[in-house]
C-alpha positions in Angstrom: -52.9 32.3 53.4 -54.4 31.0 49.8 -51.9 29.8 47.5 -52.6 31.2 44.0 -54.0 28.0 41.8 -51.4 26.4 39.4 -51.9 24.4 36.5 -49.1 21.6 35.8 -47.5 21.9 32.3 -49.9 18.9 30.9 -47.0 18.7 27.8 -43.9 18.8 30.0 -45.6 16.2 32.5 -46.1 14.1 29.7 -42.8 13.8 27.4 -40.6 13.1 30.1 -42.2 9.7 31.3 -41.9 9.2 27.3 -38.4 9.6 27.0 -37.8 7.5 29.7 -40.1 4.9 28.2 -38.8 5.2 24.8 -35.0 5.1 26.3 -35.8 2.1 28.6 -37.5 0.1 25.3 -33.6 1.4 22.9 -31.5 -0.2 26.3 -33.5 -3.4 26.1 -33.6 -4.1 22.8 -29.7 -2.9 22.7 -29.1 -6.0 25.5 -31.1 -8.4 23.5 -29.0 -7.7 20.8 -25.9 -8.0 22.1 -27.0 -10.7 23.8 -28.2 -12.7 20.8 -24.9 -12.3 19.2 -23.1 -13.4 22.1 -25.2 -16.9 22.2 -25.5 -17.1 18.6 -23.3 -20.1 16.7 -21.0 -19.6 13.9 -22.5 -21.8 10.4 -21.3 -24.8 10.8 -21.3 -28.1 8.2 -20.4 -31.5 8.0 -16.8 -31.9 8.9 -14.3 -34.3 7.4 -14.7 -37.2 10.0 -11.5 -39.4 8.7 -8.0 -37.8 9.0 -8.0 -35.8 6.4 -4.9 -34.6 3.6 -2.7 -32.3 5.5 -1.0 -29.5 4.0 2.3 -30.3 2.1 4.2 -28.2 5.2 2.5 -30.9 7.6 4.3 -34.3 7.3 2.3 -37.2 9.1 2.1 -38.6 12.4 0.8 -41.5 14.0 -0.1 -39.6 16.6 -3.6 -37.5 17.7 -3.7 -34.1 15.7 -5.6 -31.0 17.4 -6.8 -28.6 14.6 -7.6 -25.2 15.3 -9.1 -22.9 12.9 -8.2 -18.9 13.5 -9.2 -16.0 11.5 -6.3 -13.6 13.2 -8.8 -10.6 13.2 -11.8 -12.4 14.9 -12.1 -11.2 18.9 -14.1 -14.1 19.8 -11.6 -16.9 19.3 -9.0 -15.1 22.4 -11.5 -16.7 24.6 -10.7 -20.3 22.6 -6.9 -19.6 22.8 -6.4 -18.6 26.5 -8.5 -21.4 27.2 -6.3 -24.0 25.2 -3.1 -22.8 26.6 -3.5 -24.5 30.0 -5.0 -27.7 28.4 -2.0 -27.8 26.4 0.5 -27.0 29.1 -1.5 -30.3 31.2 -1.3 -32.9 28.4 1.8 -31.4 26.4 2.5 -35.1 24.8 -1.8 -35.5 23.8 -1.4 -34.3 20.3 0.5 -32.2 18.0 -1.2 -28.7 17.2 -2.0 -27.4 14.0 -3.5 -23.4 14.2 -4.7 -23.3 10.6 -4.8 -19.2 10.1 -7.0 -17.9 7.4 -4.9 -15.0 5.3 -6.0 -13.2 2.3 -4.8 -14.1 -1.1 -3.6 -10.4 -1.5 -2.9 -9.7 2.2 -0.2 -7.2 3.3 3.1 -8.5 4.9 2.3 -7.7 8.3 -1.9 -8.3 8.3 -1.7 -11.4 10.5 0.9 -9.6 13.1 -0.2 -9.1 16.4 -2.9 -10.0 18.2 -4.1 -13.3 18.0 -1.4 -14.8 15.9 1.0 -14.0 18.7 -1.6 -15.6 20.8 -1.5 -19.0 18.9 2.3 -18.7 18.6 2.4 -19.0 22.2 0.7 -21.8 22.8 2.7 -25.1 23.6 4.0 -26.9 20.3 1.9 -24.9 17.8 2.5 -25.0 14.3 0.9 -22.3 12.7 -0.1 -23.1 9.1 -1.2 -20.0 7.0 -4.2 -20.8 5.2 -5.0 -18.9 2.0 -8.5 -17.4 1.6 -9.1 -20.5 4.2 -8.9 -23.4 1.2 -7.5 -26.2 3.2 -10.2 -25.2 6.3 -13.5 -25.1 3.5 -11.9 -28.7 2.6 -12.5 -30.1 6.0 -15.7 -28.1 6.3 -14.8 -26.1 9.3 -16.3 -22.4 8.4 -15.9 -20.6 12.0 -13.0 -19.2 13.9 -12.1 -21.3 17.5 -13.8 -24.3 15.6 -11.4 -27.4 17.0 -11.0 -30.9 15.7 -9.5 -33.8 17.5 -8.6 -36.7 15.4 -7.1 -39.8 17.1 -3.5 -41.5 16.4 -5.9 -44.1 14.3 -7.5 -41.2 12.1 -10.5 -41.2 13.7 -12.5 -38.2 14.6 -13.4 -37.5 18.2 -14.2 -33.9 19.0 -15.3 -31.3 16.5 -16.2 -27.7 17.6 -16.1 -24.7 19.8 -15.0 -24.8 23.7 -16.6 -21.9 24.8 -20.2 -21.3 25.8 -20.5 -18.6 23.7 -18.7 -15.4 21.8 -15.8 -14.2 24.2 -16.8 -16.4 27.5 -13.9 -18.1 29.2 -14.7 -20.4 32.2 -15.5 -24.1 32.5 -18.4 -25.5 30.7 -19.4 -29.1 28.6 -17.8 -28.9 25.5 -14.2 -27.9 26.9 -14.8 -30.6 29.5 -15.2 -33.1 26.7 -12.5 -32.0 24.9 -10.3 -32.5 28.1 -11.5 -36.1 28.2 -10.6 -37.0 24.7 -6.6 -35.3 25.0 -6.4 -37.3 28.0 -7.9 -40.6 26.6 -9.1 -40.1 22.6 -9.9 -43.8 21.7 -11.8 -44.4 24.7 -14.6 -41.5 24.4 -16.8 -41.2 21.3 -17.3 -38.3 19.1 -19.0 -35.3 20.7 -19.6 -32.1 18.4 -20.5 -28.6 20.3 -21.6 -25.2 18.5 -18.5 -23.0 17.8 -18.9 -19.4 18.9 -16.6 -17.3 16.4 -16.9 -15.2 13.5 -17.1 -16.4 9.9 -13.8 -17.6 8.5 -13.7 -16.1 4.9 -15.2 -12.7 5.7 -13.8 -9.9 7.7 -15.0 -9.5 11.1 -16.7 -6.2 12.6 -14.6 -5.6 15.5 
């Protein structure tokens, strides 16, 4: 028996192996994107490196002082806060924490409720000082969320950035290790500073 000759559909034959092409090329570039992000730094500048003039609400101590900046509406910094609630819980006596919370001039009452400012509330000793339109963090040059400083009971700085290995990732990695080392002996290790993965402090971040 003689099948009757049939042509393929030249035009159907072709567009699909272009849509797949063309939808394999959008997923790609999509994962570079996101994946950029993800490993990209916030801006960072030159930080104050001598104790610096604490709010009027902050009365001094001769004792090492942990600064954490927060912008309550940047998702990145939960990573920086689960991650710091362990440390604190192992060295509880290591320093006194100061979460420095950016807030709006004009902010409504309950803008900074929820979310990550119940986060930093939890963790051990935390003294949560609202910042306004993040004047007192611009003084000490820290411009990113989950940006951390470590000065000594002398004054001295001895750790200056981000913990995490990038936007979001929790887990070990260098600069939390070296954080670690300076809580549990800050005048004997030297200054390290890491890239902070966060948002930036005085905008509003796309969640």
């Amino acid at each position: 028996m003689r099948w009757p000759n049939s042509r393929p559909d030249t035009a159907s034959s072709r567009f699909v192996p272009a849509v797949l092409v063309l939808w394999a090329a959008f997923l790609g570039l999509g994962w570079m994107v996101l994946a950029d992000y993800a490993n990209r730094p916030g801006p960072l500048h030159e930080v104050v490196r001598a104790q610096p003039l604490l709010p009027a609400s902050v009365s001094a101590s001769a004792t090492p002082t942990l600064i954490v900046a927060l912008h309550p509406h940047c998702p990145c910094s939960r990573a920086s806060l689960r991650m710091l609630e362990p440390l604190l819980h192992r060295y509880p006596q290591a320093a006194r924490l100061l979460v420095a919370a950016y807030e709006p001039a004009h902010a409504p009452t309950d803008w900074d409720e929820g979310g990550l400012f119940d986060a930093a509330q939890r963790l051990p000793g935390a003294m949560l000082i609202p910042d306004v339109e993040g004047a007192w963090l611009r003084e000490l040059g820290v411009l990113t969320s989950g940006h951390v400083l470590l000065y000594d009971a002398h004054g001295e700085l001895r750790f200056s950035g981000g913990i995490t290995a990038g936007r979001g990732h929790e887990g070990a990695n260098p600069a939390f290790s070296a954080l670690e080392d300076r809580l549990s002996a800050p005048t004997t290790h030297p200054l390290v500073e890491t890239p902070v993965f966060g948002c930036f402090i005085h905008t509003e971040p796309s969640v």
